[in-house]
C-alpha positions as CSV (number, residue, x, y, z in Angstrom):
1,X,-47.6,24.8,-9.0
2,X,-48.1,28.2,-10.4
3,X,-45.8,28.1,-13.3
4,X,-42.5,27.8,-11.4
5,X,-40.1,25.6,-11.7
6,X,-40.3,22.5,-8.5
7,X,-37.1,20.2,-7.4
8,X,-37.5,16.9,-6.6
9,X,-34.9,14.7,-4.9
10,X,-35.3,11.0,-3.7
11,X,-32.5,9.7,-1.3
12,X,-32.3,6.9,1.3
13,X,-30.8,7.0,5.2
14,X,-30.1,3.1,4.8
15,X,-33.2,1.0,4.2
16,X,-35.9,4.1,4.6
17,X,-36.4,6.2,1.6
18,X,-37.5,10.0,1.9
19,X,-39.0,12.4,-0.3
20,X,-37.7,16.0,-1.2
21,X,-40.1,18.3,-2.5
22,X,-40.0,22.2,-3.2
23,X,-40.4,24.9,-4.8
24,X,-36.5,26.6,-3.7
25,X,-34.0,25.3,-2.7
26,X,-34.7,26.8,0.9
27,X,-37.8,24.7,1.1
28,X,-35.6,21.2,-0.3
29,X,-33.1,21.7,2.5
30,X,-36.3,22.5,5.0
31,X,-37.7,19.6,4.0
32,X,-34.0,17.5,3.7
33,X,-33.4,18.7,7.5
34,X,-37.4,17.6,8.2
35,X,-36.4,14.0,7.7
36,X,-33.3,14.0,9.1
37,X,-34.6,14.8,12.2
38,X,-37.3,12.4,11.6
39,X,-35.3,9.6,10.9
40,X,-33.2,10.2,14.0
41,X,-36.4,10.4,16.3
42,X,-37.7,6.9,14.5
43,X,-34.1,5.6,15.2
44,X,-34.1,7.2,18.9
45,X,-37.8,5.4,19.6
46,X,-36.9,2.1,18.2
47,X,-33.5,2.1,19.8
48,X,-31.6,1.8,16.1
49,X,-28.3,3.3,15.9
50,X,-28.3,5.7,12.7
51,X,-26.5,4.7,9.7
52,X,-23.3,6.9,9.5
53,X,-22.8,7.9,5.9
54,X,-19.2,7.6,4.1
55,X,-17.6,9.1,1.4
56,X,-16.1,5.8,-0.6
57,X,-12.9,6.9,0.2
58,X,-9.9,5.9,3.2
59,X,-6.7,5.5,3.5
60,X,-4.8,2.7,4.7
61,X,-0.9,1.7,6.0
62,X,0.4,-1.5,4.3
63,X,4.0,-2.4,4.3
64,X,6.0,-1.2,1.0
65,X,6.3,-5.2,-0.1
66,X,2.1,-5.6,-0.2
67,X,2.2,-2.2,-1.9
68,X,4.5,-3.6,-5.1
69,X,3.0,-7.1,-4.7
70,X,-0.6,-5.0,-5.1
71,X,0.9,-3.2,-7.9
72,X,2.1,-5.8,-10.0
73,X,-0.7,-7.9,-9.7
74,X,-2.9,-5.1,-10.7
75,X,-0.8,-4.6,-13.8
76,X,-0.9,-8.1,-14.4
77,X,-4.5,-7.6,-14.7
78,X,-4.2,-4.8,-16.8
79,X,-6.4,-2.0,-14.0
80,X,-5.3,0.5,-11.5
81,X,-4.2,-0.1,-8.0
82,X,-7.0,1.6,-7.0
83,X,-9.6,-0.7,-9.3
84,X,-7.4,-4.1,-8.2
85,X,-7.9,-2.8,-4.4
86,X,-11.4,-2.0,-5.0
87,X,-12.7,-5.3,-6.9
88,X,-10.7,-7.3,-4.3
89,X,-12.5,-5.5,-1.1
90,X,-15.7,-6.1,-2.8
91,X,-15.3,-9.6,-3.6
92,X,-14.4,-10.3,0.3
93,X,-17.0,-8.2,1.7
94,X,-19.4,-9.9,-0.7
95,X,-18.1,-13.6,0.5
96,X,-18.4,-12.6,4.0
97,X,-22.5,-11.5,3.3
């Protein structure tokens, strides 16, 4: 492409993959907004609800007991709070799949 420099992005809005592809920046978030929009009119004509997209993080209430019982079990396994809450979401999401 004329000796400059082109971006290239892959991404995915659930199961449907896109390609990004630019020169600039201005032309990746052209194109990025291109397939939003696209993948909103596929999800308008097929009557699919669009994926929301999530950060990884929330925050949760739990009574002060589950919060020490959560801590000491993650120190019984030797990871943070946060890993012990983590690992134990994904293993019941995963048995509920």
């Amino acid at each position: 492409m004329g000796g400059q420099k082109q971006y290239n992005k892959s991404g995915g809005f659930s199961q449907y993959l896109y390609h990004q592809v630019g020169e600039t920046i201005a032309e990746l978030k052209e194109d990025f907004e291109g397939a939003v929009d696209d993948y909103l009119a596929m999800c308008e004509a097929e009557g699919i609800t669009p994926r929301k997209s999530y950060t990884g993080t929330f925050n949760i209430r739990i009574s002060p007991e589950t919060h020490n019982r959560i801590a000491m079990l993650a120190s019984a396994e030797g990871v943070s709070i946060n890993t012990f809450v983590r690992q134990t979401l994904d293993n019941r999401v995963a048995s509920c799949l």
